[in-house]
C-alpha positions in Angstrom: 15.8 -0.8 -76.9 17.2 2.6 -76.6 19.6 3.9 -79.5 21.7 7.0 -78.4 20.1 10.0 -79.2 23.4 12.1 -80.0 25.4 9.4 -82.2 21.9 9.2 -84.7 21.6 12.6 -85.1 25.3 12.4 -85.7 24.2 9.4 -88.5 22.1 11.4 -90.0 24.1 15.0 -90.8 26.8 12.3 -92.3 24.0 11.5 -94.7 23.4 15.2 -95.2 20.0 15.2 -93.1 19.2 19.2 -92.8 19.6 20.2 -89.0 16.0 21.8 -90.2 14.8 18.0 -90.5 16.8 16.7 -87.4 15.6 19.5 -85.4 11.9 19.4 -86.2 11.9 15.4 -86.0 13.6 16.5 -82.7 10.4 18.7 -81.6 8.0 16.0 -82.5 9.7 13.4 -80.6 9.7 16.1 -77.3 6.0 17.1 -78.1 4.9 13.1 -77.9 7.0 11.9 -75.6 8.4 9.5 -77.9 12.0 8.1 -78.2 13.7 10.0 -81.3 14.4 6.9 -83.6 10.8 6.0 -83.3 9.3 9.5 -84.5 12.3 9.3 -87.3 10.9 5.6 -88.2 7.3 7.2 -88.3 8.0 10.2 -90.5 10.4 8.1 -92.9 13.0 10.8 -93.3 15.7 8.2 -94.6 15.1 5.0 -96.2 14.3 2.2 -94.0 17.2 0.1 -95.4 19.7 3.2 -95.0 17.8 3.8 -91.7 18.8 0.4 -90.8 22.2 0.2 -91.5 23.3 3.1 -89.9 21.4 1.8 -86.3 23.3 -1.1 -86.8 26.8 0.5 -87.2 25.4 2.2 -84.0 25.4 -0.6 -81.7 28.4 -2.6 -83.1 26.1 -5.1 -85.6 25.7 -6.5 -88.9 22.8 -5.7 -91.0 21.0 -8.1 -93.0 18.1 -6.5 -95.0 15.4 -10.0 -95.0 14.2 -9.5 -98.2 17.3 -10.2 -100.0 17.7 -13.7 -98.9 16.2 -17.2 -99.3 15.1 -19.0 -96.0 14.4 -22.0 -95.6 10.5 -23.0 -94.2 12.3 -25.1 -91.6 14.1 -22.1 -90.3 12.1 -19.6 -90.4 9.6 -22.4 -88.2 12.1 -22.2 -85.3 10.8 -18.8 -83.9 7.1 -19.5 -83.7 5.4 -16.2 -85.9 3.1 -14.9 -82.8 7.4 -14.9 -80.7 9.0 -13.9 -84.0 6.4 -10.7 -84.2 6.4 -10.2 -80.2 10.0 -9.8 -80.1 11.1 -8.6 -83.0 13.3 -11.8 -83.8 13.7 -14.2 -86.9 15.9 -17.1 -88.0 17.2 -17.0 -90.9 20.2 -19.3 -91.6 21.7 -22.8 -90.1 25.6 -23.0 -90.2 25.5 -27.3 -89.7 29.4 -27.1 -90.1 30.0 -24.6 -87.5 27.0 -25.3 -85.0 25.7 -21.4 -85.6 22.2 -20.2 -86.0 21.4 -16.5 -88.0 19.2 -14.5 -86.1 17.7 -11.1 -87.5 16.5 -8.6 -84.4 15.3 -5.5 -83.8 17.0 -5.5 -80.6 20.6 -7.5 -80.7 20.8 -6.3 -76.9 18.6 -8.4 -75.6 20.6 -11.2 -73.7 18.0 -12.9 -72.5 16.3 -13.5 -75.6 19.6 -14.7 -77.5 20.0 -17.0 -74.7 16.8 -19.2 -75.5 17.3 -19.0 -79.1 20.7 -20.8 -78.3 19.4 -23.0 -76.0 16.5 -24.1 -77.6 18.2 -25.1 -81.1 21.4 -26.2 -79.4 23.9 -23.8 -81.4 25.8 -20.3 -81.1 23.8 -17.4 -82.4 25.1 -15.2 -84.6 23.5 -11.4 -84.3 22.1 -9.6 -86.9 20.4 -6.2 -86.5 17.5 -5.5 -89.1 14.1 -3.5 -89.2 10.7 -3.5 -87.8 9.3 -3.5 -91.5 11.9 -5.8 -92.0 10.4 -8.4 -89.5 6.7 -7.5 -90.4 7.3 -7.9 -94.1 9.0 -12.1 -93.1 6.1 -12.7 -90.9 3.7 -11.8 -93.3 5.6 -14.7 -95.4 4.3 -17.5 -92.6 0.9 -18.1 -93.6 1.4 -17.8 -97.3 4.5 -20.8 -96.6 2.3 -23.0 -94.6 -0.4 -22.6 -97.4 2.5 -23.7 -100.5 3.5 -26.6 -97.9 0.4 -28.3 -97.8 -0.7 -27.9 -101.7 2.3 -28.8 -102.8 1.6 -31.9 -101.2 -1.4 -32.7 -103.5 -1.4 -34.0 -107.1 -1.7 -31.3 -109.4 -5.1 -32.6 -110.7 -6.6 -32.8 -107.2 -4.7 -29.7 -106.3 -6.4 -27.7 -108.7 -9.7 -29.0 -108.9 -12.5 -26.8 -108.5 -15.1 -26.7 -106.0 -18.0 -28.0 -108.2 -16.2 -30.1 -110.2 -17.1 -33.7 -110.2 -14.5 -36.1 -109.4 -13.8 -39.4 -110.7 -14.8 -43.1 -109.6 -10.9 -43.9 -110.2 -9.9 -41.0 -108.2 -11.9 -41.4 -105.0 -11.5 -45.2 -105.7 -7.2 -44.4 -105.3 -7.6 -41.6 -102.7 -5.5 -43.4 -100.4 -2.6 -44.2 -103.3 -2.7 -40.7 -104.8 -2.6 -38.3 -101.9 -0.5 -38.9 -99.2 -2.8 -38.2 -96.3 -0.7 -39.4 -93.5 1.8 -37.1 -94.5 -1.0 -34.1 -94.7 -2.0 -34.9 -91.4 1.2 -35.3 -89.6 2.3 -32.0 -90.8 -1.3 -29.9 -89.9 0.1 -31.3 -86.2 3.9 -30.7 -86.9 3.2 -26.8 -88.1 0.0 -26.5 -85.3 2.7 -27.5 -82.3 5.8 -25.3 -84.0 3.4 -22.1 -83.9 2.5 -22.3 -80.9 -0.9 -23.4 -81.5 -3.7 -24.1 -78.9 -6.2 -25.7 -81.2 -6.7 -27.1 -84.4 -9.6 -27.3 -86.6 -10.2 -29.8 -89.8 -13.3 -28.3 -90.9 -15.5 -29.3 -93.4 -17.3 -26.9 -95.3 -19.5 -27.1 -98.7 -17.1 -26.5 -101.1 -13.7 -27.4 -98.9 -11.9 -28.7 -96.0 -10.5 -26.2 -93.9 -7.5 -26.1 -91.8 -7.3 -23.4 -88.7 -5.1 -22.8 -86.2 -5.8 -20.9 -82.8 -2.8 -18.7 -82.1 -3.0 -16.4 -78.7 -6.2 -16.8 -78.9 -7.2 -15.8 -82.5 -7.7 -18.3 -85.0 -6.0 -18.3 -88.3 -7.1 -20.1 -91.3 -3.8 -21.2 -92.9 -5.0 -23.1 -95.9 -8.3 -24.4 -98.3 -7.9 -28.1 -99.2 -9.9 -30.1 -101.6 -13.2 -31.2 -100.3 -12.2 -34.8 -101.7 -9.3 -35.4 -98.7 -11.7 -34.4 -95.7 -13.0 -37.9 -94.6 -9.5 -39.6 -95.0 -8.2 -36.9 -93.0 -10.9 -37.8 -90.7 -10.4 -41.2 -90.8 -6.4 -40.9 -89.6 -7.6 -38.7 -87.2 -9.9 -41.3 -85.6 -6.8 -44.1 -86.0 -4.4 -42.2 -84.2 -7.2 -41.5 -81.3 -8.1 -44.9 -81.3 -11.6 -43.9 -81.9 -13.9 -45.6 -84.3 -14.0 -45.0 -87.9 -17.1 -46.0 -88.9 -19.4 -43.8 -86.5 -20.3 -40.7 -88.2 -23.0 -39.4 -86.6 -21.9 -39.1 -82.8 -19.9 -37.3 -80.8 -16.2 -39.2 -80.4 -13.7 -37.8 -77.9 -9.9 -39.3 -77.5 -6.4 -38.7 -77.7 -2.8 -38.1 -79.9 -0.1 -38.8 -77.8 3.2 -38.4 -80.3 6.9 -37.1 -80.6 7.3 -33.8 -82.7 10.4 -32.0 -83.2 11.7 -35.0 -80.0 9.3 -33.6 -78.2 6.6 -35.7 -76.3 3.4 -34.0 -77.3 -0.6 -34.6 -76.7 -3.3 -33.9 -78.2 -7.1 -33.6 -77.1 -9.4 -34.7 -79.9 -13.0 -33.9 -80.4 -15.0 -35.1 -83.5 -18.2 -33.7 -84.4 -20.4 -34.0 -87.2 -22.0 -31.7 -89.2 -24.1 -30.8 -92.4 -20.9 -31.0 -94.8 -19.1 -33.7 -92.6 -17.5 -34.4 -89.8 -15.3 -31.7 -87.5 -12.0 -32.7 -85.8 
């Protein structure tokens, strides 16, 4: 997105900016063949908040400066984090009563884009212009949200337990009353399809069971999970793939077919075993 050259320089000797500093920012910009608000960004001569306000008076926006607000997981989960960083775009807010959705950009001019927020959630989207940073700094938040998601499903005395401590009879005897694995293991699939995920991996290793996602082709590990939930994970895994649950030492390949977010949505499955257990 192109911001008019002319009208931020004008910005910026309204917020007493030296014509020194405009005009060397100026040179820079010539010398790299770089638009002028990205060498300003790069040599942080103003604030990035104050930078960001004044782009947004600019081109006719609101600002809204991310880090001031609260937003809910199931949000911020509507623009997938490898879109949300791709196009600069975040949701940040549902208005139920008046069928609106928040949207933070770095580039409100981008039709196209609004247009397949709106259609994909169903709602009018209101524009909001904010900051690179500002986007970077939200993503960052993803992981660390998808990690507090799935511990906070746990017990607190199985969520805290430590790798080589021994666990109770009564505790692997009540797995199946005390942690609710179905729920575990219809949300690794839930958060897996909303990123954009083309894999998933239930991993056990010596001390935990670990939970990857591939996203464009990197994979992510989003979160360590007690070693003690890996074969009931496992096991639902195998149920929902109609495969059997009591061969543990063989290959089994089958298939998820299940609605997420009311959409119709498959799964391959491969389970392999290993030396710490077996690997969906």
């Amino acid at each position: 997105m192109m911001i008019p050259e002319n009208k931020l320089i004008e910005a910026l000797r309204l917020k007493g900016i030296s014509e020194d500093l405009i005009q060397s920012t100026l040179d820079e910009a010539r010398q790299s063949r770089s638009p002028f608000f990205e060498t300003l960004q790069k040599r942080h001569i103003v604030a990035d908040e104050i930078l960001g306000k004044m782009v947004a008076d600019i081109l006719g926006y609101p600002y809204i400066n991310l880090s001031k607000i609260q937003i809910p997981n199931e949000v911020l989960e509507i623009v997938p984090e490898n879109i949300a960083l791709k196009q600069g775009v975040i949701t940040f807010e549902v208005n139920e009563e008046k069928n609106i959705i928040k949207i933070a950009t770095v580039n409100p001019l981008d039709l196209e884009m609004i247009s397949d927020l709106e259609k994909k959630t169903g709602r009018e989207a209101e524009v909001y212009y904010t900051t690179t940073s500002n986007i970077k700094n939200i993503i960052g938040k993803y992981n660390q949200e998808l990690k507090h998601i799935f511990l906070n499903m746990l017990p607190e005395h199985i969520r805290f337990l430590k790798p080589d401590e021994k666990v109770s009879e009564a505790i692997i005897n009540n797995i199946s009353e005390e942690i609710p694995i179905v729920k575990i293991f219809d949300t690794i699939l839930l958060h897996a399809y909303r990123h954009h995920a083309s894999d998933i991996h239930i991993e056990a290793t010596k001390q935990y069971t670990v939970i990857r996602y591939r996203i464009d082709g990197v994979l992510h590990k989003i979160v360590n999970l007690p070693k003690i939930i890996h074969e009931p994970l496992v096991t639902r895994c195998k149920i929902l793939s109609s495969l059997r649950i009591d061969e543990t030492r063989a290959a089994q390949d089958g298939r998820i077919n299940l609605k997420l977010d009311n959409d119709s949505v498959s799964f391959r499955v491969s389970i392999l075993p290993t030396h710490f257990g077996e690997k969906s």
